[in-house]
PAVOMI-607443 format. One line per 2 residues: their letters; for each residue x, y, z negated of N, C-alpha, C. Coordinates in Angstrom, 2 decimals, padded with zeros to 5 digits. Layout:
A) X,Y,Z,X,Y,Z,X,Y,Z  ...
//
This chain:
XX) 014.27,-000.77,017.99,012.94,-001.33,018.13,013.02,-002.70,018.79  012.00,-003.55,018.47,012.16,-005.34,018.42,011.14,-004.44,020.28
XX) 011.76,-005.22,021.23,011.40,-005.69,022.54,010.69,-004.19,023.04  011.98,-003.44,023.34,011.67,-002.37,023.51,010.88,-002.28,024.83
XX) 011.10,-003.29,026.05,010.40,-003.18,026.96,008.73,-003.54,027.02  008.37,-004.03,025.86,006.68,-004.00,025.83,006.46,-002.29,024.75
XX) 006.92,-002.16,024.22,006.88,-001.10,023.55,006.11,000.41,024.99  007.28,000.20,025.46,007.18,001.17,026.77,005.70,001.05,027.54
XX) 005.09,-000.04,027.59,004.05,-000.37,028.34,002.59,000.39,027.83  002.91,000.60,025.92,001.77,000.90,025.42,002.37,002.54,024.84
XX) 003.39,002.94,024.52,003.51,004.08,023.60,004.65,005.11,024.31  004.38,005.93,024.31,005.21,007.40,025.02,006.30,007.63,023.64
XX) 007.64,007.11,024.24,008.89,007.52,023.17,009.55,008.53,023.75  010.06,009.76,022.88,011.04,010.68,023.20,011.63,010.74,022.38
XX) 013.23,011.51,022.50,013.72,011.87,021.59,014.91,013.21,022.07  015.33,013.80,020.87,016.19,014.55,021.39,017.22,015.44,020.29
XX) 018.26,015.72,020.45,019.59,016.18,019.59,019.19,017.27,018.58  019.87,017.49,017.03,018.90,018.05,016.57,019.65,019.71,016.37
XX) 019.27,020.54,016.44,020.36,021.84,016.98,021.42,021.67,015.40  022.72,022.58,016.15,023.87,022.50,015.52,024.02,022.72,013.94
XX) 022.76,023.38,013.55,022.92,023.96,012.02,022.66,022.68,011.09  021.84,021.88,011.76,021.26,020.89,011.47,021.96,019.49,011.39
XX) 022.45,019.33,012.74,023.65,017.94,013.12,024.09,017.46,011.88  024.62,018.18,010.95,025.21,017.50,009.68,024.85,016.41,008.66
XX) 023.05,016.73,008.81,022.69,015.89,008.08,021.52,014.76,009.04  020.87,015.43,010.16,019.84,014.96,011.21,021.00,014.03,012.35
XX) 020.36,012.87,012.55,020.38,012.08,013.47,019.81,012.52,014.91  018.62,012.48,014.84,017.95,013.02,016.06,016.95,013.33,015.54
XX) 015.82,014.07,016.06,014.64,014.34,016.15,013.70,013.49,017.08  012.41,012.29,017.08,011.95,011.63,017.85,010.45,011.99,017.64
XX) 009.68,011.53,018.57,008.29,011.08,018.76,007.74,010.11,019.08  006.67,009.32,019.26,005.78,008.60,020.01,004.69,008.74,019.53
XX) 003.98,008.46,021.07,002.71,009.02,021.08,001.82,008.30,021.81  000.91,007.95,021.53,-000.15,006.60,022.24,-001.70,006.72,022.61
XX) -002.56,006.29,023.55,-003.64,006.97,023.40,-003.99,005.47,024.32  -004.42,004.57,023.65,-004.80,003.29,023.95,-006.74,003.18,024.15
XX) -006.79,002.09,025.14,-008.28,002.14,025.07,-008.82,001.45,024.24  -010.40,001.22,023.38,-010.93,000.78,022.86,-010.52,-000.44,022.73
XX) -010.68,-001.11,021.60,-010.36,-002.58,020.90,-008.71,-003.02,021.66  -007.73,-002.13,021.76,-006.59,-002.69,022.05,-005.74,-001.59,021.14
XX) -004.82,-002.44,020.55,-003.78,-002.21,019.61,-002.85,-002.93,019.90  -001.37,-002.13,019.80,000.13,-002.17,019.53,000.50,-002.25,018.56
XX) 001.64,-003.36,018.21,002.56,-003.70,016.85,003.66,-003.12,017.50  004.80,-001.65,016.72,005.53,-001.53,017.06,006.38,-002.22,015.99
XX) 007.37,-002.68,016.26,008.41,-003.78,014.97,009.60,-003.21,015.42  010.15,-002.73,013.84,011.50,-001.73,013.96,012.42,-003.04,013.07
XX) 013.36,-003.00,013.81,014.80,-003.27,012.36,015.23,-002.13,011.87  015.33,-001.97,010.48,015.20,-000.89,010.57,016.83,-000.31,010.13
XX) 017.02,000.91,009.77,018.24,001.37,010.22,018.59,001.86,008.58  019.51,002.19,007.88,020.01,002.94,006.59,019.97,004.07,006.49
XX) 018.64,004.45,006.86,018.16,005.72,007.18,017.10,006.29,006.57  016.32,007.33,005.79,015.63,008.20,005.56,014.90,008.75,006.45
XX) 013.70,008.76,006.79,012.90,009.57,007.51,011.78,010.75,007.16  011.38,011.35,008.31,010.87,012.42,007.69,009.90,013.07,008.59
XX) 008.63,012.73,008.80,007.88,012.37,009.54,006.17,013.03,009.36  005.71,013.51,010.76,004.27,014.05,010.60,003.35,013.03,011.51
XX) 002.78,013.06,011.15,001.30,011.28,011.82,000.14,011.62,011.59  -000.01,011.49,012.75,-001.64,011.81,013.01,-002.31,010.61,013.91
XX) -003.83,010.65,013.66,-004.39,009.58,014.39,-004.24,008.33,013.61  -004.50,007.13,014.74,-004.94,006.10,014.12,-003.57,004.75,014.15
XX) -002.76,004.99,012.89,-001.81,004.26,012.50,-001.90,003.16,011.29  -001.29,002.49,011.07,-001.78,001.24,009.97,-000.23,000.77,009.89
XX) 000.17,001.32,008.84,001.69,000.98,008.25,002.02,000.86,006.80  002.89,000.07,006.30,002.88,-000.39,004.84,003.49,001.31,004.31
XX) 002.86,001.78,002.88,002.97,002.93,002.71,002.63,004.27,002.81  001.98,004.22,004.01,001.56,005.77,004.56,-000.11,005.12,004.78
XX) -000.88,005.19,003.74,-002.02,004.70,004.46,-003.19,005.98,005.43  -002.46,006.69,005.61,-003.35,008.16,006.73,-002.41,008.87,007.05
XX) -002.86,009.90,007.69,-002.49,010.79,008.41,-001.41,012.21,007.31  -000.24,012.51,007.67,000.32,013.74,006.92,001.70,013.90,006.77
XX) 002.41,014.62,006.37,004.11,014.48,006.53,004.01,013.38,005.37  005.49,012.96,005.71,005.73,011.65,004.84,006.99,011.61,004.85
XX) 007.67,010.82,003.48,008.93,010.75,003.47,009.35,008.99,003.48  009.69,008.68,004.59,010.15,007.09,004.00,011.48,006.47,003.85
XX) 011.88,006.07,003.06,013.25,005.68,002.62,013.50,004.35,003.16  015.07,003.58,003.36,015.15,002.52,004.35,013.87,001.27,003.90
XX) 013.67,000.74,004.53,013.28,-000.60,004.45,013.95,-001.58,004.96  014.20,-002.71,004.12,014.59,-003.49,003.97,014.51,-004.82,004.94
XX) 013.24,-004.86,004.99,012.56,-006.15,006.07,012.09,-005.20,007.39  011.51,-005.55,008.49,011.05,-005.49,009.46,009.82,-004.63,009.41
XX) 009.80,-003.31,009.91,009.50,-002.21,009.65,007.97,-002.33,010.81  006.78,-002.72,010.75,005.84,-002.82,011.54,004.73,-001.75,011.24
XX) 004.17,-000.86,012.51,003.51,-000.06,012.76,002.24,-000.50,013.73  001.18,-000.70,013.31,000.10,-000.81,014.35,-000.69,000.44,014.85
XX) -000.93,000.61,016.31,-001.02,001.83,016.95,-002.59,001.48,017.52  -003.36,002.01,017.72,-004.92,002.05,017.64,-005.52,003.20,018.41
XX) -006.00,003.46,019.20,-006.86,005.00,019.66,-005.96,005.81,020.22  -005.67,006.79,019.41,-005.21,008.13,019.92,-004.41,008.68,018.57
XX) -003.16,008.84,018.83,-002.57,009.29,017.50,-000.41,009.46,018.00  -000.11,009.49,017.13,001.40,010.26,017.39,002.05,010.28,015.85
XX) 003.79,010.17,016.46,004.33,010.46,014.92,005.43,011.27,015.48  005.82,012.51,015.16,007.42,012.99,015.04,007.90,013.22,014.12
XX) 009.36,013.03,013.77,009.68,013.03,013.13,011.50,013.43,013.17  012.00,013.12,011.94,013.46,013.73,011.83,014.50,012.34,011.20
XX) 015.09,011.78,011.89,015.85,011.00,011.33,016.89,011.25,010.73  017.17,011.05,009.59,018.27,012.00,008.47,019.62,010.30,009.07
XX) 020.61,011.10,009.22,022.11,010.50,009.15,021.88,009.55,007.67  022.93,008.29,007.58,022.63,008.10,006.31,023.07,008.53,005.01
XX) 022.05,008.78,003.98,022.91,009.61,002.78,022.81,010.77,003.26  022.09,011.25,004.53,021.68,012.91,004.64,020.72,013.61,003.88
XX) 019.81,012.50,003.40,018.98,012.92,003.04,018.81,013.56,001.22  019.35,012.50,000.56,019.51,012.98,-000.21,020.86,013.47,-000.75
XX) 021.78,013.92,000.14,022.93,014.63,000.28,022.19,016.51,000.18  020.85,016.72,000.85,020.23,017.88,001.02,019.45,018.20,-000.16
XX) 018.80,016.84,-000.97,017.32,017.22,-001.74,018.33,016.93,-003.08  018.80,016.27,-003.02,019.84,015.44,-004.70,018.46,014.18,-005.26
XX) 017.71,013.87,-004.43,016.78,012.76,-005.07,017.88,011.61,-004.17  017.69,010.59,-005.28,018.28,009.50,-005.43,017.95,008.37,-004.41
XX) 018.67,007.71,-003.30,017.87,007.38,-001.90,017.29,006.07,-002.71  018.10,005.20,-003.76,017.13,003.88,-004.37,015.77,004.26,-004.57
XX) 015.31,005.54,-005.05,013.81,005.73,-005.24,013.01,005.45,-004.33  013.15,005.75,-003.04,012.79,005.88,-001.63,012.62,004.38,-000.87
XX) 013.73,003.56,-001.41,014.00,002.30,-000.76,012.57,001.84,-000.71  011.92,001.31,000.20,010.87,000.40,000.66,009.75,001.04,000.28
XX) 009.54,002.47,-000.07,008.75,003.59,-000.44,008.32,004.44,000.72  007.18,005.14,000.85,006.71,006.15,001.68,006.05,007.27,001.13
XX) 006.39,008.24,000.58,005.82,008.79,-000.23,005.38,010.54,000.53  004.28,011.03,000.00,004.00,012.50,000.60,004.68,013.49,000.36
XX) 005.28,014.24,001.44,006.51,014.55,001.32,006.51,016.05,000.57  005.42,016.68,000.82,004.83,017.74,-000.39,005.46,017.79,-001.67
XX) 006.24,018.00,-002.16,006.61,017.93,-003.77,008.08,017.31,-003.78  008.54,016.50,-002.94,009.54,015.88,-002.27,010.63,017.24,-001.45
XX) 009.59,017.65,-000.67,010.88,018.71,000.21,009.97,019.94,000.66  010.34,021.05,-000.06,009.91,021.88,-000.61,009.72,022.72,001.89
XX) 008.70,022.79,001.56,008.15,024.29,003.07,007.79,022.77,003.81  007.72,021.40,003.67,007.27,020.36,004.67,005.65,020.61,004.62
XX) 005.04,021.13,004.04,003.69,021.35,003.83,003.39,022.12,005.35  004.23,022.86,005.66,003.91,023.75,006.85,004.04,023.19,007.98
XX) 004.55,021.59,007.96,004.91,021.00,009.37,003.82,019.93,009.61  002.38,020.36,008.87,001.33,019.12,009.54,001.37,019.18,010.63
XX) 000.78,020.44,010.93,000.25,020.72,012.76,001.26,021.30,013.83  002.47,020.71,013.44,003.27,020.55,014.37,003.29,019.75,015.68
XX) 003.11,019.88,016.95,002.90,019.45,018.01,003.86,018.14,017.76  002.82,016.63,018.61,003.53,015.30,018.31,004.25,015.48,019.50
XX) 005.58,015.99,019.25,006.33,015.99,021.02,007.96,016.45,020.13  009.08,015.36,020.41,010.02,015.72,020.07,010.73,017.09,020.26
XX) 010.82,017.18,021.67,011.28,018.72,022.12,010.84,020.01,021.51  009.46,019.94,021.20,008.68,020.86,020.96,008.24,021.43,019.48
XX) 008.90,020.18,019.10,008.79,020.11,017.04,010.43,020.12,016.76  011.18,020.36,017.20,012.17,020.70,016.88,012.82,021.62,016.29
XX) 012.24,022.70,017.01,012.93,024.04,016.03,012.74,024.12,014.92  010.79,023.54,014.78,010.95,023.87,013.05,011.12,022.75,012.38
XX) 011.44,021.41,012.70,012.02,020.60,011.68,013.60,021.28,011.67  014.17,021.42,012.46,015.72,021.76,012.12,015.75,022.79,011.15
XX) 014.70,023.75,011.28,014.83,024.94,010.79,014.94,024.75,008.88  013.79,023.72,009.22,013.41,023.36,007.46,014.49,022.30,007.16
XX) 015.48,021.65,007.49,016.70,021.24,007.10,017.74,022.36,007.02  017.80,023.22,007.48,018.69,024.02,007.66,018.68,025.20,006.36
XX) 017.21,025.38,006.06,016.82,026.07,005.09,017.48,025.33,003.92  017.00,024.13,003.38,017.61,023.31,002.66,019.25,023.36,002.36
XX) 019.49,023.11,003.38,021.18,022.72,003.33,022.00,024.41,002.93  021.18,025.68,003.25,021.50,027.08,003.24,022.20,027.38,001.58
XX) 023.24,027.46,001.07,024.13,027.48,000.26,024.70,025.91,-000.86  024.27,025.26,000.21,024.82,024.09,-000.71,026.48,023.79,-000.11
XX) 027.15,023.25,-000.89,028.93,023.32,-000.82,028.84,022.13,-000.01  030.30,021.65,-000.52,030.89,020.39,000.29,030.34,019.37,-000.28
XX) 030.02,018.42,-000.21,029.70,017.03,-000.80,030.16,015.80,-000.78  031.24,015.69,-001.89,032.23,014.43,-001.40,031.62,013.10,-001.10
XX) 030.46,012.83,-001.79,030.01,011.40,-001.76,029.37,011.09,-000.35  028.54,012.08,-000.03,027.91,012.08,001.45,029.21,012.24,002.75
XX) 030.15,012.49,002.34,031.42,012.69,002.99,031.87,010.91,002.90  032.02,010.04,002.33,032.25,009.18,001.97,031.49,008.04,002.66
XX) 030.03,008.49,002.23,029.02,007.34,003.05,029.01,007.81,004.77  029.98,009.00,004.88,030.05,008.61,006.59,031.19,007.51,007.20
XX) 032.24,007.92,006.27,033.18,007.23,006.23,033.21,005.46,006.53  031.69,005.29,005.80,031.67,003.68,005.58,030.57,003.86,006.97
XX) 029.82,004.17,006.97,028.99,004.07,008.36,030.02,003.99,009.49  031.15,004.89,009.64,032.09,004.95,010.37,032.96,003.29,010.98
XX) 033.34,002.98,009.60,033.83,001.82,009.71,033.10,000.21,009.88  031.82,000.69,009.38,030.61,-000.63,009.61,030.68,-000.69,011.23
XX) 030.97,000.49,012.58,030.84,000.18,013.45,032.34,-000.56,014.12  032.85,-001.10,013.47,033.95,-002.52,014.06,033.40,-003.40,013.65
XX) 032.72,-004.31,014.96,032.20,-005.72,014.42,033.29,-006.78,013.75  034.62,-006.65,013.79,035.63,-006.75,012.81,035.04,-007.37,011.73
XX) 034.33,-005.68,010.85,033.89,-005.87,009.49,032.42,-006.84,009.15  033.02,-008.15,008.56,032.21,-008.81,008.50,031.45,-009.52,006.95
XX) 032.88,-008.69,006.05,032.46,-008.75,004.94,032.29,-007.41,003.72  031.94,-007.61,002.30,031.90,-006.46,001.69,032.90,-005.90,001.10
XX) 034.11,-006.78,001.20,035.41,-006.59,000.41,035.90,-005.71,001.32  036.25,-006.38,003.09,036.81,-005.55,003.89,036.58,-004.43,004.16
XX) 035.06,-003.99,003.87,034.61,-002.75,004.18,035.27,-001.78,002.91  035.30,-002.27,001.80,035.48,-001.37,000.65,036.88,-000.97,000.64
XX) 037.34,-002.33,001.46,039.26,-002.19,001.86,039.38,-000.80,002.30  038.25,-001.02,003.99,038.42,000.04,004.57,038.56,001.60,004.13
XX) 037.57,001.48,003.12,037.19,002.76,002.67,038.03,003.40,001.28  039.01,002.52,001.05,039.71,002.92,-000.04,038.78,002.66,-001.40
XX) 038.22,002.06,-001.73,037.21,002.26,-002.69,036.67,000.86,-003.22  036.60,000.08,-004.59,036.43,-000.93,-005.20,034.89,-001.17,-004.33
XX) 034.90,-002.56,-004.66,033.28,-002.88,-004.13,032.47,-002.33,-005.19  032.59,-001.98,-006.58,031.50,-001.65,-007.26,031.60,-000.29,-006.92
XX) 032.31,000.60,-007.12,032.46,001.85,-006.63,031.68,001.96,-005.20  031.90,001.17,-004.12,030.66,000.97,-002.74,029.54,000.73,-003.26
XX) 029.40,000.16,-004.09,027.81,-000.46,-004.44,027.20,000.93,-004.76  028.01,001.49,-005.70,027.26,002.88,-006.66,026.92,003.80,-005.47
XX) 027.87,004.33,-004.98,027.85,005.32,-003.76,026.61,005.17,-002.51  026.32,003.75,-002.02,025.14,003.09,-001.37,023.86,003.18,-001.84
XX) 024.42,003.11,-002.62,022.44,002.79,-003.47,022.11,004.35,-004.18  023.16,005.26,-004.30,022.76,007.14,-004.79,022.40,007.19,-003.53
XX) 022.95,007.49,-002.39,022.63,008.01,-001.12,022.43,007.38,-000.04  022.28,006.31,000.08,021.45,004.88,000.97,020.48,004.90,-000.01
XX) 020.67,004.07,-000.76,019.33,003.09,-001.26,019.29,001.63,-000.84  020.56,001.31,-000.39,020.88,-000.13,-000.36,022.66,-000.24,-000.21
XX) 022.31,-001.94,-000.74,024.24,-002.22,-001.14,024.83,-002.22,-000.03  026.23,-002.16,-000.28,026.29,-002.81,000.95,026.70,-004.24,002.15
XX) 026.15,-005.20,001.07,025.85,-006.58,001.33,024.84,-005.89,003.03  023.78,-005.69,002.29,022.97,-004.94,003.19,022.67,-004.36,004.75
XX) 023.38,-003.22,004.27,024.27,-002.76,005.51,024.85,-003.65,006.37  026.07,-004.25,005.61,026.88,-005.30,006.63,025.93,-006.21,007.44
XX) 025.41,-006.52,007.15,024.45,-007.69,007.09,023.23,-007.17,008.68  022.71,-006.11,007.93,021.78,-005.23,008.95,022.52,-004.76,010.05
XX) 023.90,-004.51,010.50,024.71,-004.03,011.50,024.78,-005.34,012.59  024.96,-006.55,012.01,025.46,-007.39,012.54,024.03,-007.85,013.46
XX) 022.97,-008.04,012.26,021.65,-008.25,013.39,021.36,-007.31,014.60  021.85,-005.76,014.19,021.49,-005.29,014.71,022.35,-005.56,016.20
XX) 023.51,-005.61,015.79,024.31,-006.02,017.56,023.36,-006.96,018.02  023.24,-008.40,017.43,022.51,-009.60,017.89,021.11,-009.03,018.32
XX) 020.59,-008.47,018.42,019.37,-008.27,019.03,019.37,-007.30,019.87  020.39,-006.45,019.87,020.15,-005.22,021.34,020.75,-006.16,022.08
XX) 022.06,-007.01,021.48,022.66,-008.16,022.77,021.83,-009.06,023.58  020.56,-009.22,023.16,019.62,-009.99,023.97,018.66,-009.27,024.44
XX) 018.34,-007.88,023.87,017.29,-007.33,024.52,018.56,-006.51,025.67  019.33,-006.77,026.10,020.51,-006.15,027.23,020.45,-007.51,028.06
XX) 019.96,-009.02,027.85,019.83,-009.46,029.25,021.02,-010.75,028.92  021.23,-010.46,027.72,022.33,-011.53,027.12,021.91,-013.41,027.68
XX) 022.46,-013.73,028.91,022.11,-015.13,028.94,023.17,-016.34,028.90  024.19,-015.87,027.96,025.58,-016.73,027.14,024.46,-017.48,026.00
XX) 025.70,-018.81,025.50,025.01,-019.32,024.59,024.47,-018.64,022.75  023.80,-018.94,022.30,023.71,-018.35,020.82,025.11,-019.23,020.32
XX) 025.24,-019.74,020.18,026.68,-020.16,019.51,027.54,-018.69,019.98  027.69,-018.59,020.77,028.63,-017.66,020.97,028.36,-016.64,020.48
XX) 026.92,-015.79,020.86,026.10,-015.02,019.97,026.87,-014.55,018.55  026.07,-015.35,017.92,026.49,-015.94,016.50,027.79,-015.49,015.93
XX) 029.06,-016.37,016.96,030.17,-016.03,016.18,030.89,-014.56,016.63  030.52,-014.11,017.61,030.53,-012.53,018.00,029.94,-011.89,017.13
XX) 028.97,-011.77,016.45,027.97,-011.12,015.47,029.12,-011.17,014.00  029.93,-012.03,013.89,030.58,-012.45,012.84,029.44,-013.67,011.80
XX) 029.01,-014.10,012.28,028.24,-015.76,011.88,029.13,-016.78,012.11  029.59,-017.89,011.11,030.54,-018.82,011.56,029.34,-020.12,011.28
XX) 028.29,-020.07,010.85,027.30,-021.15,011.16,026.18,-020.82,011.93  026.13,-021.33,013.32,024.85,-020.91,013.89,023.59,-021.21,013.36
XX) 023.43,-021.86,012.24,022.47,-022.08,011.57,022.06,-020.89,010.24  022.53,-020.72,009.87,022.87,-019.43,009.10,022.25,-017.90,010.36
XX) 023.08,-018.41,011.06,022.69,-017.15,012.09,021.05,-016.80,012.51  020.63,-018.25,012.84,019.52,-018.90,013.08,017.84,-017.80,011.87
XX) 018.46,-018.80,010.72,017.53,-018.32,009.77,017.98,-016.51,009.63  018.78,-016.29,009.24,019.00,-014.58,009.20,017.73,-013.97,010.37
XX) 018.33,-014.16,011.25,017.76,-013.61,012.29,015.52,-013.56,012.28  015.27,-015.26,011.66,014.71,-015.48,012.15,013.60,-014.93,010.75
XX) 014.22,-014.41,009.67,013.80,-013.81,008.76,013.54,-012.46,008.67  014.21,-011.87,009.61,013.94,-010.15,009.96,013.13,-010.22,010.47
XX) 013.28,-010.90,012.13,012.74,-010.49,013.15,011.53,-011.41,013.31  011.27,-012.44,012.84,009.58,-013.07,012.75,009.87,-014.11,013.54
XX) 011.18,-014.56,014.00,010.93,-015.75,015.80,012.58,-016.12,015.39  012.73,-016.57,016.03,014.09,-017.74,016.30,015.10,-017.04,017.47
XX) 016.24,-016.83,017.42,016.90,-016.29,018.15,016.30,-016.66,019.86  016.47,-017.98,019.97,015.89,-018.82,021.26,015.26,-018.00,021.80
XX) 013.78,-018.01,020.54,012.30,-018.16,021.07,012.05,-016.41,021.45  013.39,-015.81,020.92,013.28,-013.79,020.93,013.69,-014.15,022.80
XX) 015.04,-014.58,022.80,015.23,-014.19,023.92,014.72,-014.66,025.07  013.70,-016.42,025.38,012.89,-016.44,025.44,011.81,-015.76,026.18
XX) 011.11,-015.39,025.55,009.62,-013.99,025.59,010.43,-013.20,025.90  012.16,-012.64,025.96,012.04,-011.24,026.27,012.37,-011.84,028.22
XX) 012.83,-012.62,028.34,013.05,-013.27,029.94,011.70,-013.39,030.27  010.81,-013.64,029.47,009.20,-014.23,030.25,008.95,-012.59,030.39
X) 009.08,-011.55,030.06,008.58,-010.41,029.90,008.98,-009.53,031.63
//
């Protein structure tokens, strides 16, 4: 999440581990939950992650895709993932590992990409998780339960075995290109491409790309007060100008002007 410390000021975040039957394909299980006074609203702004979600919302939310309240399925997005929070309302939800998701259902994660769709018809017993309490701890058993149901006689799965493999290796900031990664992984870049986009839903230009911002921005929301040049070529950027616009295309502001507002904060 973009400036997690105003985040905190307006919205109640939890989260928590998702039980063992489950781990295989679930990331974590999270919530937030907000109950703001009249005429004041929160932009929460996600980068967002190569991830699948899987999610119940209630109350008064305003997000590209989900236009009301109900389980929902949303597949990665691409750009800068913004949620406006209003009144009284809550989301929990299940963050699928990447390629968990449709490692469980066999739907294709490109369908999903930059999609939010009702998850009814999508993943068969989610109908039963409207009125699930908005509280991570407490919605847990039965989201795990209904992954677990799912996953209940399905075999080994080499390809989802594979896309951990590359998630694995995306975490050496090392890897800064798409060749090296495919090095890593034993596997042609088109062969990566195919495998990404069945069970991601993005290449992995992508990925690489999204890992690297993602260091660059927890590195400044951690208090980072070294130069952006340095930034930059730590991130694996060899033009700080390049670095500059990337950045300043996700996240809406200028590396500067992020870290900046997060010191005035």
């Amino acid at each position: 999440m973009l400036r997690p410390e105003q985040m905190a000021r307006h919205v109640a975040f939890d989260e928590t581990a998702p039980t063992a039957g489950a781990a295989p394909w679930v990331e974590r299980v999270w919530s937030v939950t907000w109950d703001l006074p009249e005429g004041v609203e929160h932009v929460n702004s996600i980068v967002p992650h190569p991830s699948v979600s899987l999610t119940v919302e209630r109350g008064e939310v305003d997000r590209d895709g989900a236009p009301g309240p109900g389980v929902w399925v949303t597949g990665v997005t691409t750009r800068r993932f913004d949620a406006v929070c209003r009144g009284r309302g809550g989301v929990v939800g299940v963050k699928f590992h990447p390629g968990g998701f449709s490692a469980l259902t066999g739907i294709p994660a490109a369908e999903l990409t930059d999609r939010s769709r009702l998850a009814d018809g999508l993943v068969p017993g989610s109908a039963s998780l409207a009125d699930l309490p908005l509280d991570a701890g407490a919605a847990c058993p039965a989201l795990c339960t209904l992954v677990e149901d799912l996953a209940r006689g399905r075999g080994p799965d080499l390809g989802y075995a594979q896309v951990g493999l590359v998630v694995q290796h995306l975490q050496d900031p090392s890897v800064t290109r798409v060749d090296d990664l495919a090095d890593r992984c034993g596997l042609s870049v088109r062969s990566l491409q195919r495998l990404l986009r069945q069970y991601v839903g993005v290449g992995p230009k992508w990925m690489v790309a999204r890992r690297r911002l993602h260091d660059a921005v927890a590195t400044i929301d951690s208090g980072y007060d070294g130069s952006l040049a340095d930034l930059a070529a730590a991130a694996g950027w060899y033009d700080q100008n390049q670095f500059a616009r990337d950045f300043t295309a996700l996240v809406g502001t200028t590396p500067s002007a992020y870290r900046d507002r997060a010191t005035a904060d």
